[in-house]
C-alpha positions in Angstrom: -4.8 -2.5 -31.7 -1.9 -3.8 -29.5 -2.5 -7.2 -30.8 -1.6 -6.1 -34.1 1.3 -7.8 -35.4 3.3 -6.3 -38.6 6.7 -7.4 -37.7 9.3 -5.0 -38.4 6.8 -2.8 -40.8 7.8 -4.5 -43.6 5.0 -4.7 -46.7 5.8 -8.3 -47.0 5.4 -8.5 -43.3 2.3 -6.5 -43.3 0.6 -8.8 -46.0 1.9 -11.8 -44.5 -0.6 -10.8 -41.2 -3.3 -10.0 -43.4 -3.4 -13.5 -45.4 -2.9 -15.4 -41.6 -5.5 -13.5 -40.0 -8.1 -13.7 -42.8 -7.3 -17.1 -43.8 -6.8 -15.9 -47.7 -3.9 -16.9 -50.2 -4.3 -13.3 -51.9 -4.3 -10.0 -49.9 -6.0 -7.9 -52.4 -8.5 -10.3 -52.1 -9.8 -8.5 -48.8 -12.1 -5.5 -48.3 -10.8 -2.1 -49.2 -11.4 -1.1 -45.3 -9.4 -4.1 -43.9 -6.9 -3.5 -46.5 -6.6 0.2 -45.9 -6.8 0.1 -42.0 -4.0 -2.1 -42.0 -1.7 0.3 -43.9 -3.0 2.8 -41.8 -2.2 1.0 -38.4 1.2 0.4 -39.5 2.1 4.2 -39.8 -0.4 5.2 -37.4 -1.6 8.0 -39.6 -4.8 8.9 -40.2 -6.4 8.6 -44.3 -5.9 12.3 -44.5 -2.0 12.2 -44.2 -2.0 9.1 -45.8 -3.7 10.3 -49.1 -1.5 13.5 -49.1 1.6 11.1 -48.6 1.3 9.8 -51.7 -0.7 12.4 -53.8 1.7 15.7 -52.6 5.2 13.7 -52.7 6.5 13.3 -56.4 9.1 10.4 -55.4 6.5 8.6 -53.8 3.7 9.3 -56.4 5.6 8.4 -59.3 6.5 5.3 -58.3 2.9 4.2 -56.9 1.9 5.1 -60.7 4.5 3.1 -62.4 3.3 0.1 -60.6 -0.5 0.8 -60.6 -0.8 -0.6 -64.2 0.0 -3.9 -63.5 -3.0 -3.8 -60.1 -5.3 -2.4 -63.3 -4.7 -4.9 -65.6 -4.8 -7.7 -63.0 -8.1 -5.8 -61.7 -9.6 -5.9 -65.7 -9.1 -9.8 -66.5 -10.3 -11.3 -63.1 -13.6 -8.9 -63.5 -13.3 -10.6 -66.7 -13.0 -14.0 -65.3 -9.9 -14.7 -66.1 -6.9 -15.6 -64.1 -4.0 -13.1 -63.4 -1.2 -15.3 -61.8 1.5 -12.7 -60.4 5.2 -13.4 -60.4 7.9 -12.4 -57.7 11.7 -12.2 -58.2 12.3 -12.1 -62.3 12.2 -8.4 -63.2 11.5 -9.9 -67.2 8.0 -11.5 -65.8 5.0 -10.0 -63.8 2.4 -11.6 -65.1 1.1 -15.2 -66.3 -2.0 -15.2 -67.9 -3.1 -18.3 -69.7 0.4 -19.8 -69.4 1.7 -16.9 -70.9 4.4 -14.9 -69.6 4.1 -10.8 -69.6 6.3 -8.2 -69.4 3.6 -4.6 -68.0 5.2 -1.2 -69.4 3.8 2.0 -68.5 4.4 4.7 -71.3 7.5 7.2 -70.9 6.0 9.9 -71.3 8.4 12.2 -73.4 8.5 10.2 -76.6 4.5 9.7 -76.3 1.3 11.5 -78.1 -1.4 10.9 -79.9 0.4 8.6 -83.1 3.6 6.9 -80.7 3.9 5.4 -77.2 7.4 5.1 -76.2 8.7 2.4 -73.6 12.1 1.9 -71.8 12.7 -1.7 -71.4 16.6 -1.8 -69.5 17.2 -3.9 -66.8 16.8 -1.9 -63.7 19.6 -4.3 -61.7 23.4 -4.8 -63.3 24.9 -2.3 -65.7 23.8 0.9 -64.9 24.1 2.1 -69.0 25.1 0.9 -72.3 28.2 2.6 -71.8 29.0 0.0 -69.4 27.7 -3.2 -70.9 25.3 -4.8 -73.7 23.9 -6.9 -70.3 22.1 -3.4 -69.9 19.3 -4.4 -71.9 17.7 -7.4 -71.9 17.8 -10.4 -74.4 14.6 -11.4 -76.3 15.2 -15.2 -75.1 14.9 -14.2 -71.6 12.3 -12.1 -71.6 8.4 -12.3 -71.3 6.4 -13.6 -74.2 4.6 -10.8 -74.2 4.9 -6.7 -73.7 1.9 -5.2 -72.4 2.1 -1.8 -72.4 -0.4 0.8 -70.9 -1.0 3.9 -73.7 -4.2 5.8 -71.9 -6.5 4.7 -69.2 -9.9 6.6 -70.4 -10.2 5.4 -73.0 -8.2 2.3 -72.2 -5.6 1.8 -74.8 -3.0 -1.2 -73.9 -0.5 -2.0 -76.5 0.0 -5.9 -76.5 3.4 -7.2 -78.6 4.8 -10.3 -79.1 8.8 -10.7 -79.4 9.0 -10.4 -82.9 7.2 -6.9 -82.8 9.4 -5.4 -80.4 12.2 -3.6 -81.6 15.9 -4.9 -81.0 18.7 -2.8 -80.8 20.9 -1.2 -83.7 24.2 -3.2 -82.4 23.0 -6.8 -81.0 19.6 -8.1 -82.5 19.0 -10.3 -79.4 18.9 -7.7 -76.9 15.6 -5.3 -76.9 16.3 -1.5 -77.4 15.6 0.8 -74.7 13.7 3.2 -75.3 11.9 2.1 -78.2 9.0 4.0 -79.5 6.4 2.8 -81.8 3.0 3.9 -83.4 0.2 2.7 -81.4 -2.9 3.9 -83.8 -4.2 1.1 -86.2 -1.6 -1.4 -84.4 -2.5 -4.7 -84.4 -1.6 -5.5 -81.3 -3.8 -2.7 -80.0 -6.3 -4.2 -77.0 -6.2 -7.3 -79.0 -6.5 -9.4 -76.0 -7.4 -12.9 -77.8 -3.2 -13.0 -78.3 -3.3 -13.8 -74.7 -6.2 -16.0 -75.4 -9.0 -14.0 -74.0 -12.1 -14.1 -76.6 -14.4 -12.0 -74.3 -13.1 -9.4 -72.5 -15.3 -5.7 -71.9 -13.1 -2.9 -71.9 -15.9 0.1 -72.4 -17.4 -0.9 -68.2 -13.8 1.4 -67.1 -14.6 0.1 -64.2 -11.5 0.8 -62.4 -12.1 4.7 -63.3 -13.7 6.0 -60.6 -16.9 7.8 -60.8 -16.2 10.2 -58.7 -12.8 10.6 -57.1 -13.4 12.9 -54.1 -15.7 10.2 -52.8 -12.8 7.8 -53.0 -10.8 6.8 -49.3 -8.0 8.3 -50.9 -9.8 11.4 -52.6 -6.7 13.0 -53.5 -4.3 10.7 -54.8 -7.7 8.5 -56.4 -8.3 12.2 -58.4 -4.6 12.4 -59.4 -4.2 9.2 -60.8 -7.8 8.6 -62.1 -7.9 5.0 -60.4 -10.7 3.9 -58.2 -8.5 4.3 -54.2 -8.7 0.4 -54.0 -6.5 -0.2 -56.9 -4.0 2.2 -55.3 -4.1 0.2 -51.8 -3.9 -2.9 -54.1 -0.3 -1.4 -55.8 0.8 -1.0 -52.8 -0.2 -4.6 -51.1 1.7 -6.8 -53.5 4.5 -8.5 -52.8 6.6 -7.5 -55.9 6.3 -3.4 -55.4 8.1 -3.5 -51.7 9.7 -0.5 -53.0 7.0 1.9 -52.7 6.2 0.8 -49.4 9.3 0.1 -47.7 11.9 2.8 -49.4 9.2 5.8 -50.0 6.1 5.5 -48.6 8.1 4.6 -44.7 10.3 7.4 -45.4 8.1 10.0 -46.4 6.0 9.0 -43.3 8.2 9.7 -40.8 8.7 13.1 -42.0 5.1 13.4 -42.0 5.0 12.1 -37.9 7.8 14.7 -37.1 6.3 17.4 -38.9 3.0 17.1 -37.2 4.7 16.8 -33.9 6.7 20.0 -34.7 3.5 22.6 -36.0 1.4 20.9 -32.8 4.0 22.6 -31.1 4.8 25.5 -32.4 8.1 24.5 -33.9 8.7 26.3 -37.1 10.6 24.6 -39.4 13.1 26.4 -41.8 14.9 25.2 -45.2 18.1 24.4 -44.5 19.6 25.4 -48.2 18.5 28.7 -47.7 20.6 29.4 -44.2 23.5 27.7 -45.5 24.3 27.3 -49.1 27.2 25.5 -48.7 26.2 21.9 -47.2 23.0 22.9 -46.8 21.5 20.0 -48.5 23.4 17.7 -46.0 20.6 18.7 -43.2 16.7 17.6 -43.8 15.7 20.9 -41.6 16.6 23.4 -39.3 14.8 25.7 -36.6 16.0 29.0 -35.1 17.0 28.5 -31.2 18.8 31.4 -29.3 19.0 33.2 -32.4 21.2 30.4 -34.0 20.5 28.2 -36.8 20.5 24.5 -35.4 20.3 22.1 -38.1 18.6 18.5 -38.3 19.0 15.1 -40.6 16.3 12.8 -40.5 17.0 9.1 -40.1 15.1 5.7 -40.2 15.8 2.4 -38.9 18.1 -0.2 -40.5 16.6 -3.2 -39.7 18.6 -5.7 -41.0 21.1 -4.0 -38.8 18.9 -4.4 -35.9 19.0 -7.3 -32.9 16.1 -8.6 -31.1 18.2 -9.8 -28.2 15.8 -9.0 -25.0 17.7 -6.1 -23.1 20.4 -5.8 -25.0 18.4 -5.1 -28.2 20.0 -3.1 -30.7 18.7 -0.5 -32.7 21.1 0.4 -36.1 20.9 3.1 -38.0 22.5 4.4 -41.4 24.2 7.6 -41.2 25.3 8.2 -44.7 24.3 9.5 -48.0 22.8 7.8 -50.6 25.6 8.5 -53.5 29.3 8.8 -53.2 32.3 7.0 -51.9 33.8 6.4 -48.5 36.6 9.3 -48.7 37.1 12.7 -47.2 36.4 14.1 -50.8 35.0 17.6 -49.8 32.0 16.6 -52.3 32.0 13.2 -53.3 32.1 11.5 -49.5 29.0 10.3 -48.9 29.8 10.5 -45.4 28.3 13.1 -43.2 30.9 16.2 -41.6 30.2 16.4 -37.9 29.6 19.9 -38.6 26.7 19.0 -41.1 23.9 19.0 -38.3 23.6 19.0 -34.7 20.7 16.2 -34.1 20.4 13.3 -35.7 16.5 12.7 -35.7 16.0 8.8 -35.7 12.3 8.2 -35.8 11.0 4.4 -35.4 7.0 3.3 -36.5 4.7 2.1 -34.6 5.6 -2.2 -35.6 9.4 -1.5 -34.3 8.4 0.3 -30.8 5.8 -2.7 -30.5 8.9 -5.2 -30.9 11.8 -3.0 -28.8 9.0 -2.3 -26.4 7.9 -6.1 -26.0 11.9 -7.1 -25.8 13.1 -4.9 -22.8 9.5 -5.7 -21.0 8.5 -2.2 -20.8 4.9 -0.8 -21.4 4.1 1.1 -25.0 1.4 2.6 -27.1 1.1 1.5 -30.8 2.6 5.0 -31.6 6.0 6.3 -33.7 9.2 7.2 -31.0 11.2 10.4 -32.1 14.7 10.1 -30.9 16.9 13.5 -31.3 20.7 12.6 -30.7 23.2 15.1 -30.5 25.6 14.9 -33.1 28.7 14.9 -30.5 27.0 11.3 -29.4 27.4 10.2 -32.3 30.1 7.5 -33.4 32.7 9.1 -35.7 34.4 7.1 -38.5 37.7 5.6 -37.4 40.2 7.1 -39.8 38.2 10.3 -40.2 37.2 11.9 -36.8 36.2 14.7 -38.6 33.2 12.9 -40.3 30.6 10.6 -38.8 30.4 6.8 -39.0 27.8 5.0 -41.8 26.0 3.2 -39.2 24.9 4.2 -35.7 24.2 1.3 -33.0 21.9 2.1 -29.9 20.8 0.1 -27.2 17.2 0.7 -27.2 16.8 0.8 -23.8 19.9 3.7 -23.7 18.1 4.8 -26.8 15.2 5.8 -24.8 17.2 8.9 -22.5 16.9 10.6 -26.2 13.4 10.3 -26.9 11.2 13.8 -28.2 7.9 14.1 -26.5 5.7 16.6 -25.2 6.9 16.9 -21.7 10.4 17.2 -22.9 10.5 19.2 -26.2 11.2 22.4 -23.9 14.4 20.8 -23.8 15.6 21.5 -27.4 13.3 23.9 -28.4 11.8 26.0 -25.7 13.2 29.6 -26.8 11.2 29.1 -29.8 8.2 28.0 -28.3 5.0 30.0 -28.5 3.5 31.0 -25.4 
């Protein structure tokens, strides 16, 4: 296992290993074991935690089912024979099929039933509503030559339109309205494949439904979406849907590692909204020491932020929120009070220790590192001492004087620990 090597953790990196090792131009091409193992390695979590990881967590679940229809539909036409040629970098294209250019919707599901399917078609880059700009929708001359858009999967019902069928909006005829909705039954656009020049084509073998989900690897999350588990690992090992890997699924698993770590030892965790209403949210948890409340945010790496520079390597982190500006705004900052928590958690996977490890020349398991930093170590911003800095730099090698294990947790937490 320690010859494993996923880079930084990346997706693209983790497919990129796959296709060398295997000698393949296509990593879905692999075996559902090789495939699954390596996502597994990676986060070093075992298929239990990794099916609950996406099945239980509705940010991560949503966006593996958004993208799953485009695996599907890839999955039907090569069973089929036919050629499914996927396209990075153009949000207007996923697909080429028969030199045709496709645009895969999945249905919202608010304006659908049994009569209408509804789609929404905005760009998700650029203007952020019509309210800003028109360049919030897209224009019909720059956009696939086809919409395919998933209606149901049992029975499967895809809605294939060209551009004159799909409705423009009320103020500029070139650009495509988002949402549109449009009745489905009777359609003639319904599974009529041949448009895309496929002439034989079964869709009754539902061969991506599985037959029975609990005997799936991924049981849970194969149940919840009705997909076979190897269309799910599939979603997630393509190029073009980093996001669910590398801004969910990474995230969600390191709060999977530190919970595990937590209830092995007797740690228990408390919501942090409930001891503090005000600024609450600003902590991830919080845990009862002394008979005080100490509270706890949850970090990741930034690795772009990162240097690989032997013992000076540097290990960067973001300290902020996600929304808001850089003020002292009592609620629009999105940077963190000082008084917000008292440890900053940063947690690094498995792939990063391997390369910090391998840098400073010191020994390692393929295993996550939990780092808990006291928030008076922190750096605070320079105009506002009061609040904390947006990015944290470490060397990892000081790094390592912070690191949570089981020799050490005493440390932090030992009045709470069970005897």
């Amino acid at each position: 296992m320690d010859s494993i090597n996923f880079g930084t953790g990346r997706i693209g990196e983790i497919i990129s290993y796959l296709k060398k090792k295997h000698n393949v131009e296509d990593a879905t091409t692999l075996s559902e074991d090789i495939k699954l193992n390596a996502l597994l390695d990676s986060l070093n979590l075992d298929v239990e935690d990794f099916d609950a990881l996406i099945a239980e967590n509705s940010p991560v679940f949503r966006t593996v089912k958004g993208h799953a229809f485009e695996s599907v539909f890839k999955y039907i036409l090569e069973e089929n024979d036919y050629l499914a040629i996927q396209i990075g970098g153009d949000d207007a294209v996923d697909l080429m099929v028969n030199d045709f250019s496709l645009q895969l919707k999945t249905p919202n599901m608010a304006g659908t039933n049994s009569e209408y399917v509804q789609y929404k078609t905005h760009k998700t880059h650029g203007a952020k509503s019509e309210k800003e700009s028109m360049g919030y929708y897209h224009g019909i001359n720059h956009f696939a030559d086809f919409l395919v858009g998933l209606i149901t999967y049992e029975p499967l019902n895809i809605l294939i339109l060209n551009q004159n069928e799909i409705p423009r909006h009320p103020n500029d005829n070139n650009k495509i309205k988002s949402p549109f909705r449009i009745r489905w039954r009777n359609h003639k656009g319904l599974n009529n494949f041949e448009r895309l020049g496929i002439k034989n084509i079964d869709l009754k073998r539902n061969s991506h439904i599985p037959s029975n989900a609990l005997l799936e690897v991924l049981p849970k999350s194969s149940s919840k979406l009705n997909l076979k588990s190897e269309i799910i690992i599939d979603t997630i090992l393509t190029d073009g849907n980093f996001r669910i890997w590398d801004m969910s699924i990474r995230g969600f698993a390191r709060e999977v590692v530190i919970n595990n770590f937590l209830i092995k030892h007797n740690i228990e965790c408390l919501n942090p909204v409930n001891l503090r209403p005000i600024r609450g949210d600003k902590a991830d948890f919080a845990v009862k020491i002394n008979g005080s409340n100490t509270f706890f945010q949850v970090k990741g790496v930034s690795t772009n932020n990162c240097r690989f520079q032997g013992i000076n390597s540097v290990v960067a982190t973001e300290t902020q929120l996600t929304r808001g500006r850089v003020n002292d705004h009592p609620t629009q900052s999105r940077l963190y009070l000082k008084s917000d928590f008292e440890y900053l958690v940063l947690a690094l996977g498995p792939p990063l220790v391997k390369l910090f490890s391998e840098e400073i020349g010191i020994d390692f398991k393929i295993e996550w590192k939990i780092f808990m930093i006291p928030t008076d170590e922190l750096q605070s911003h320079a105009k506002m001492n009061h609040r904390i800095n947006s990015l944290q730099k470490f060397l990892y090698k000081d790094l390592l004087k912070y690191e949570l294990s089981s020799e050490n947790i005493s440390k932090i937490f030992k009045p709470q620990l069970c005897s």
